[in-house]
C-alpha positions in Angstrom: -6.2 -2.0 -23.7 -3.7 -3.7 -21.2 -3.4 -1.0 -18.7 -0.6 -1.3 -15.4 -2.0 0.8 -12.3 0.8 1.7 -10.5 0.0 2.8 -6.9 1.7 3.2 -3.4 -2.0 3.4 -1.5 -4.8 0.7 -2.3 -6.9 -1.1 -0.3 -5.7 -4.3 1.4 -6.8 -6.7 3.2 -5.1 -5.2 6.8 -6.8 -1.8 5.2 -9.6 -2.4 3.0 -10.7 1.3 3.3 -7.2 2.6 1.9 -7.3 4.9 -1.2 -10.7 3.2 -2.1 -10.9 5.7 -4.5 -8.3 4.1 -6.8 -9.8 0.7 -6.5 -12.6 2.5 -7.6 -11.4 3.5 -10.5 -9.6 -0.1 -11.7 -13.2 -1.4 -11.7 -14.6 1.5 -13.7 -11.6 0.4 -16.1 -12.7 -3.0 -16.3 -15.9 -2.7 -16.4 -15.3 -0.6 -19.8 -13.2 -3.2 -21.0 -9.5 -2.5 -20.6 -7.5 -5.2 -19.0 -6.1 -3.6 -15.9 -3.0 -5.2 -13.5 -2.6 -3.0 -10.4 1.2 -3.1 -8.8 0.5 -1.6 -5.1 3.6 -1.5 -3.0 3.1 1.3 -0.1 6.7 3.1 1.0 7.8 1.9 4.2 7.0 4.5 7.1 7.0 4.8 10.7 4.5 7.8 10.4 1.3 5.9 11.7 3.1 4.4 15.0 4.6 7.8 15.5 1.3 9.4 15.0 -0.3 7.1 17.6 2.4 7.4 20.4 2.0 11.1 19.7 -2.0 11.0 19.7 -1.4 9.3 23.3 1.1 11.3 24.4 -1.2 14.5 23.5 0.7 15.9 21.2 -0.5 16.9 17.5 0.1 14.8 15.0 3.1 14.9 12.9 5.2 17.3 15.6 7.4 15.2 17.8 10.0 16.6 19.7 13.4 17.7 18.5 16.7 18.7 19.6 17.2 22.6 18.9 20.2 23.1 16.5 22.1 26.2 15.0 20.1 28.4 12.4 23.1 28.0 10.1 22.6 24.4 9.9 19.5 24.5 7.9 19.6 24.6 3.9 16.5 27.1 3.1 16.4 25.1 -0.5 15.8 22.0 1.4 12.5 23.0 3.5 9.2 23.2 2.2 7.2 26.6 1.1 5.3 26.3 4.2 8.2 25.5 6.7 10.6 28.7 6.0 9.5 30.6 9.0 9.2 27.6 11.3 11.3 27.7 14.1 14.8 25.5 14.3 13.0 22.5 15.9 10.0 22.6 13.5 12.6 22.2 10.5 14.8 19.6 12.0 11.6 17.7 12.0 11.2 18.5 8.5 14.1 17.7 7.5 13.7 14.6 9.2 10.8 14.2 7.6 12.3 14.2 3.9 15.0 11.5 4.8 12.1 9.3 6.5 10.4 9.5 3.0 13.4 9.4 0.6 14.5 5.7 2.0 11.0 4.4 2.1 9.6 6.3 -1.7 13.4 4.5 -2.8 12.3 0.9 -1.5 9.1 1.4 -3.2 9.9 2.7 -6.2 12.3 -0.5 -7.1 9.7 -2.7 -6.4 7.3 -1.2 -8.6 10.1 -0.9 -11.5 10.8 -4.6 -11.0 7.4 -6.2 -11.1 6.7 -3.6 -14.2 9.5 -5.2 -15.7 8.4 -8.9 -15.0 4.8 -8.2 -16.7 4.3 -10.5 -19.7 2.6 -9.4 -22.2 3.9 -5.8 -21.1 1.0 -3.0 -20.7 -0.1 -0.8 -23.5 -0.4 2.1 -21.2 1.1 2.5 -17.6 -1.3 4.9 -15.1 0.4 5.9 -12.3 -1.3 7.4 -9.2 0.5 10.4 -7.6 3.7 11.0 -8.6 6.0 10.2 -5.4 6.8 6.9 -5.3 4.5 5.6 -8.6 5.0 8.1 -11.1 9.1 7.8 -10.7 8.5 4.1 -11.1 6.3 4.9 -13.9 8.4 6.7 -16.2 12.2 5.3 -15.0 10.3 2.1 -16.4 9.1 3.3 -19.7 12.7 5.2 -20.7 14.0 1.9 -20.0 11.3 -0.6 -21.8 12.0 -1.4 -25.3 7.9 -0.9 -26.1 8.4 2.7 -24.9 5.2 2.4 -23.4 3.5 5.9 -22.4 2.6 6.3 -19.0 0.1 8.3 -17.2 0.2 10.1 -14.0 -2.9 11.0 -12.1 -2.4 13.4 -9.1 -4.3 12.9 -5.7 -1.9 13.9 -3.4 -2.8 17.6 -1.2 1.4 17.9 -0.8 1.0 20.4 -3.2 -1.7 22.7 -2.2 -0.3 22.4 1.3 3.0 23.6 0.0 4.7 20.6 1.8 7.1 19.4 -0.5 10.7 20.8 -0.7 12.4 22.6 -3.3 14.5 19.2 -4.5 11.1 17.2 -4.3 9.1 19.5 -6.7 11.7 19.5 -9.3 12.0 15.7 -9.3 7.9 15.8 -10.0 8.4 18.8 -12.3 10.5 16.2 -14.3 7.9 13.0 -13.8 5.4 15.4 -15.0 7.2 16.2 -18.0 8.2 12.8 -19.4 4.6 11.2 -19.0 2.2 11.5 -21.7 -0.2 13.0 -19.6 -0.6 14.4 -16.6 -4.1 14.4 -14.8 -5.6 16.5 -11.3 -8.5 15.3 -9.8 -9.8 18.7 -9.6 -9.0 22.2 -11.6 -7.3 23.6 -8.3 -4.9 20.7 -7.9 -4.0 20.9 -11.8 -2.7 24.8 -11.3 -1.1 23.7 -8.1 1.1 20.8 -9.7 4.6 22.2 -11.5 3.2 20.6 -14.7 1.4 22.0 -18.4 -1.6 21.2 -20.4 -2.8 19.0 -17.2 -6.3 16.9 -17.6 -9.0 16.7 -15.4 -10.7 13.8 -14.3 -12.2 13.5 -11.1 -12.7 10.4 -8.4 -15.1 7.5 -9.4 -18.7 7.9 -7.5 -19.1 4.3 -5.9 -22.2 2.7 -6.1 -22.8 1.9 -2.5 -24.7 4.9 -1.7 -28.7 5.1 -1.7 -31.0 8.4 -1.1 -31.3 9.1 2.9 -34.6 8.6 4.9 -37.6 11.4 4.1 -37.5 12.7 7.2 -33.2 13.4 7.5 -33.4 16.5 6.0 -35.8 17.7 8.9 -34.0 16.1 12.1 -30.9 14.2 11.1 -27.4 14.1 11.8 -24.7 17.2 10.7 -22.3 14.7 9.5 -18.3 15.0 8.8 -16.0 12.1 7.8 -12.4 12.2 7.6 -9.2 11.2 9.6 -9.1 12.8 12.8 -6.2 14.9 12.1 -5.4 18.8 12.6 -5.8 19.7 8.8 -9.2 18.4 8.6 -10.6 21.4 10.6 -12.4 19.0 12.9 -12.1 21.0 16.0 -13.3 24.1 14.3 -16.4 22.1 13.4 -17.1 21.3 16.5 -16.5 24.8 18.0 -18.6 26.1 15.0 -21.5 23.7 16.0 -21.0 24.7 19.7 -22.1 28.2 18.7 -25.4 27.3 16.6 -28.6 28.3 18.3 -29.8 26.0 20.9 -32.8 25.1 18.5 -30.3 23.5 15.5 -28.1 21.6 18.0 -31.8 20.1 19.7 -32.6 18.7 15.9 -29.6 17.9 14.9 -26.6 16.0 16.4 -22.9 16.4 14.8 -21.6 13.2 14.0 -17.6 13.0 13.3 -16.8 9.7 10.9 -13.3 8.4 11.1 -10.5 7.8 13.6 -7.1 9.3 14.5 -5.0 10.9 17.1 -7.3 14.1 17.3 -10.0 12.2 19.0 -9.3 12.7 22.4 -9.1 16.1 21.8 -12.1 16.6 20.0 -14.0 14.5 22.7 -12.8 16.7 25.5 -13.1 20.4 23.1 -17.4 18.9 23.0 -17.2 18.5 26.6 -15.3 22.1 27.1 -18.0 24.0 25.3 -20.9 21.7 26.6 -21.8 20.0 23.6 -20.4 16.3 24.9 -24.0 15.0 24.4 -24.7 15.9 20.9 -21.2 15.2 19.4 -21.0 11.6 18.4 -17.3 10.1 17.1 -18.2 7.0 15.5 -14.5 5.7 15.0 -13.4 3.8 11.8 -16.3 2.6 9.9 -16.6 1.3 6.5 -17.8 2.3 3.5 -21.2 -0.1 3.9 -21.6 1.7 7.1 -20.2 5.3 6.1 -23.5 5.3 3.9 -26.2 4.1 6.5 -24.4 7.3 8.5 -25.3 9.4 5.2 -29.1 8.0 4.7 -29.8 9.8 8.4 -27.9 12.8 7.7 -29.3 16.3 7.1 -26.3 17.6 5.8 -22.4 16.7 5.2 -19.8 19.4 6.0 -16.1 19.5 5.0 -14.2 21.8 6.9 -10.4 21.0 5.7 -8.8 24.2 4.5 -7.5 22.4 2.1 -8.9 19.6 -0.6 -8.1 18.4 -3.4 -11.1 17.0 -4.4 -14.3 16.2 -2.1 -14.8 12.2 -1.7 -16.9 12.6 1.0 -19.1 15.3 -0.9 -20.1 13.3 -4.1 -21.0 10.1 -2.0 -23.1 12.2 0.3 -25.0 13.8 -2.8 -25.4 10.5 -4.2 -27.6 9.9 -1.2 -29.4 13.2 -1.4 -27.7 14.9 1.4 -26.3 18.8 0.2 -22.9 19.5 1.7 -21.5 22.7 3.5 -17.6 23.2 2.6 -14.9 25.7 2.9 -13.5 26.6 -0.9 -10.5 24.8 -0.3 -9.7 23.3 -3.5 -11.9 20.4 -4.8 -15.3 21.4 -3.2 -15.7 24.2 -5.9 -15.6 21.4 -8.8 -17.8 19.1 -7.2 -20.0 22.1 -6.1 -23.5 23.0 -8.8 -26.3 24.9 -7.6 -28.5 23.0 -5.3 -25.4 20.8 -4.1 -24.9 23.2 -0.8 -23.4 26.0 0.4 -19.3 26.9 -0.1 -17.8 28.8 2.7 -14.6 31.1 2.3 -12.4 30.2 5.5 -12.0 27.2 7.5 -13.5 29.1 11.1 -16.2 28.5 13.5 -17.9 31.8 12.1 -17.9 31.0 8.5 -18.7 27.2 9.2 -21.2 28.1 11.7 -23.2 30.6 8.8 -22.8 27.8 6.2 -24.9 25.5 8.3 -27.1 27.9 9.1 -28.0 29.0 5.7 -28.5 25.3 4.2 -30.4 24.2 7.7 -32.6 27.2 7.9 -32.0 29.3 11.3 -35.4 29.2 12.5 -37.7 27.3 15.3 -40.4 26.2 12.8 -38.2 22.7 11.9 -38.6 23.9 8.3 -35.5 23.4 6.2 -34.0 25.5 3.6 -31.8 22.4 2.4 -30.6 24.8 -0.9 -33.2 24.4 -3.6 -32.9 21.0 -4.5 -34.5 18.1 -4.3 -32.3 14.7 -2.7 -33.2 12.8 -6.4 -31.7 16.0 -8.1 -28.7 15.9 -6.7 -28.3 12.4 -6.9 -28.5 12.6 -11.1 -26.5 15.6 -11.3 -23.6 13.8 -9.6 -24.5 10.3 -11.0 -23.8 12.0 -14.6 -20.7 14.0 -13.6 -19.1 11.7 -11.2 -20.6 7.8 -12.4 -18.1 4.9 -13.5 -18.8 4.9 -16.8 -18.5 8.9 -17.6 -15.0 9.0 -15.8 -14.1 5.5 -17.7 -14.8 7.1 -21.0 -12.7 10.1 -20.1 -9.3 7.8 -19.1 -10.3 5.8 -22.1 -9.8 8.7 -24.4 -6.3 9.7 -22.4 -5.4 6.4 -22.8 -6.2 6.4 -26.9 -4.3 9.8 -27.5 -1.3 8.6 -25.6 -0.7 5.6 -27.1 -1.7 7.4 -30.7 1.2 10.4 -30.1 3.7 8.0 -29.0 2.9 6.0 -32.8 3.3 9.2 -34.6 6.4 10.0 -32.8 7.8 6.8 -33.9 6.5 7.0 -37.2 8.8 10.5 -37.7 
């Protein structure tokens, strides 16, 4: 089937490591046989300079300062769920915020719209990846097309969970949702979370660069987390949650942070505040090849976000054996099966801090409880749920109804 992946995050060569999890997918969709075109055009921003000045600056990410302005200025209906108690200059930004994004979703939803138009022979099926800025390039394409070619929208995006988006930006993906032929969540938290019906699951593509970890990591390696360095990852609370595990844990096992971003400085001075410097590694950026030599020496993966909606990290680290602790924020309960690791209710040093003590085993003996299964366990358990060909076969079949109930709608 000629398929059109529309996308505004894929990997490039400035940013191979970008939404790898898409690319992951195309080649699951080729290697079943489909011929798949990808249009990737990312929405201009100005978020990652402003996010660096700010991360030099020492200021949290995504807060920069405002000029205060009068309460009655503010439309309630334009802020987001999560922004109606903020104070004046915390919803200027906002609101700042939604104009940044309008012009730059605009810019990139023509461009997708135009090089949809110039495909030749046109696609079968169009599969769009979040809806802001794909799916509205999706399906302003498809009411247009003469093939009336059904489209698909798959939904990554946390925006949701978060309550983020504002009350005009919800109803224009309320009315994506509703004219594509199906809608699909990664995960069964982010499909109730989406204002959409009868929405599919179909989670992220395991990749196949991951192998099972040394015999010995279990017993001394690495507490490992990756992830952007950013607030809503709960990195600091790791690290403040590993500050407070006995003496014994932190002497067998160092926590490594994976990623980069404008939290590092902070986290680096938090680990030398609580007088853990020595045993907290940040690696930086690394890729993918190098994320899973960090996983073969890792005793266990932890994911302290309060909010996920899915668990990347957590497949790729079972694949190579390693059980995860993660707070139930979403997509850790549907990649989560007994023997996978331990889920944790709230995203704090005391919760986090049990978790890895339960799946490590609090004790001096160097034994490890590691949650009743074996690394080659949970490496098939996830290989069948999670492998290229399963989620393939489950597109495939999206794919074949949509197609089949826009026929019968033209046969009536």
């Amino acid at each position: 089937m000629r398929v059109a992946v529309v996308t505004g995050e894929y990997p490039t060569r400035r940013a191979p490591e970008r939404a790898m999890f898409v690319r992951d997918q195309v080649e699951a969709l080729r290697g079943s046989g489909h011929q798949v075109c990808v249009i990737h055009h990312e929405p201009p921003t100005l978020r990652r300079l402003a996010n660096r000045v700010r991360g030099r600056l020492g200021r949290p990410a995504g807060h920069a300062a405002a000029p205060a302005q009068p309460e009655s200025a503010l439309p309630e209906s334009a802020l987001p769920d999560s922004a109606q108690s903020a104070s004046t200059g915390a919803r200027w930004r906002i609101l700042g915020r939604l104009a940044h994004d309008g012009v730059g979703r605009t810019l990139a939803t023509a461009t997708m719209m135009r090089d949809l138009r110039r495909l030749d022979p046109a696609p079968e099926v169009v599969h769009a990846h979040n809806v802001f800025p794909a799916g509205v390039a999706a399906v302003r394409y498809a009411a247009r097309a003469q093939t009336h070619v059904p489209v698909v929208v798959t939904e990554h995006s946390s925006a949701f969970l978060r309550g983020q988006l504002a009350a005009g930006e919800v109803r224009t993906a309320a009315r994506v949702y509703r004219a594509a032929a199906r809608v699909v969540a990664v995960s069964p938290r982010q499909a109730e979370a989406i204002p959409a019906t009868d929405v599919e699951v179909v989670p992220n593509v395991l990749p196949a660069d991951f192998t099972l970890r040394a015999p010995d990591a279990a017993v001394r390696g690495d507490i490992v987390s990756i992830g952007t360095l950013m607030p809503h990852k709960g990195m600091e609370t790791l690290v403040r949650a590993y500050a407070a595990l006995p003496a014994h844990l932190r002497e067998r096992h160092r926590l490594v942070l994976v990623g980069d971003g404008p939290q590092a400085s902070r986290l680096t001075t938090t680990a030398r505040e609580l007088g853990v410097h020595e045993r907290v590694v940040l690696t930086g950026h690394l890729r993918r090849s190098d994320v899973a030599g960090v996983l073969r020496g890792a005793a266990l993966l932890v994911s302290a976000s309060p909010v996920e909606t899915f668990g990347m990290t957590l497949i790729e680290g079972l694949a190579s054996g390693v059980p995860f602790v993660a707070v139930r924020s979403g997509g850790p309960e549907s990649v989560w099966f007994t023997g996978a690791g331990v889920l944790v209710t709230h995203s704090t040093p005391e919760d986090l801090g049990g978790g890895i003590r339960q799946a490590l085993g609090d004790d001096e003996s160097g034994t490890s409880a590691q949650v009743g299964s074996s690394d080659a366990e949970r490496r098939t358990q996830v290989q069948r749920r999670f492998g290229a060909d399963e989620v393939a076969a489950r597109l495939s079949a999206i794919y074949r109804a949509a197609v089949a109930a826009r026929d019968g709608r033209r046969e009536r």
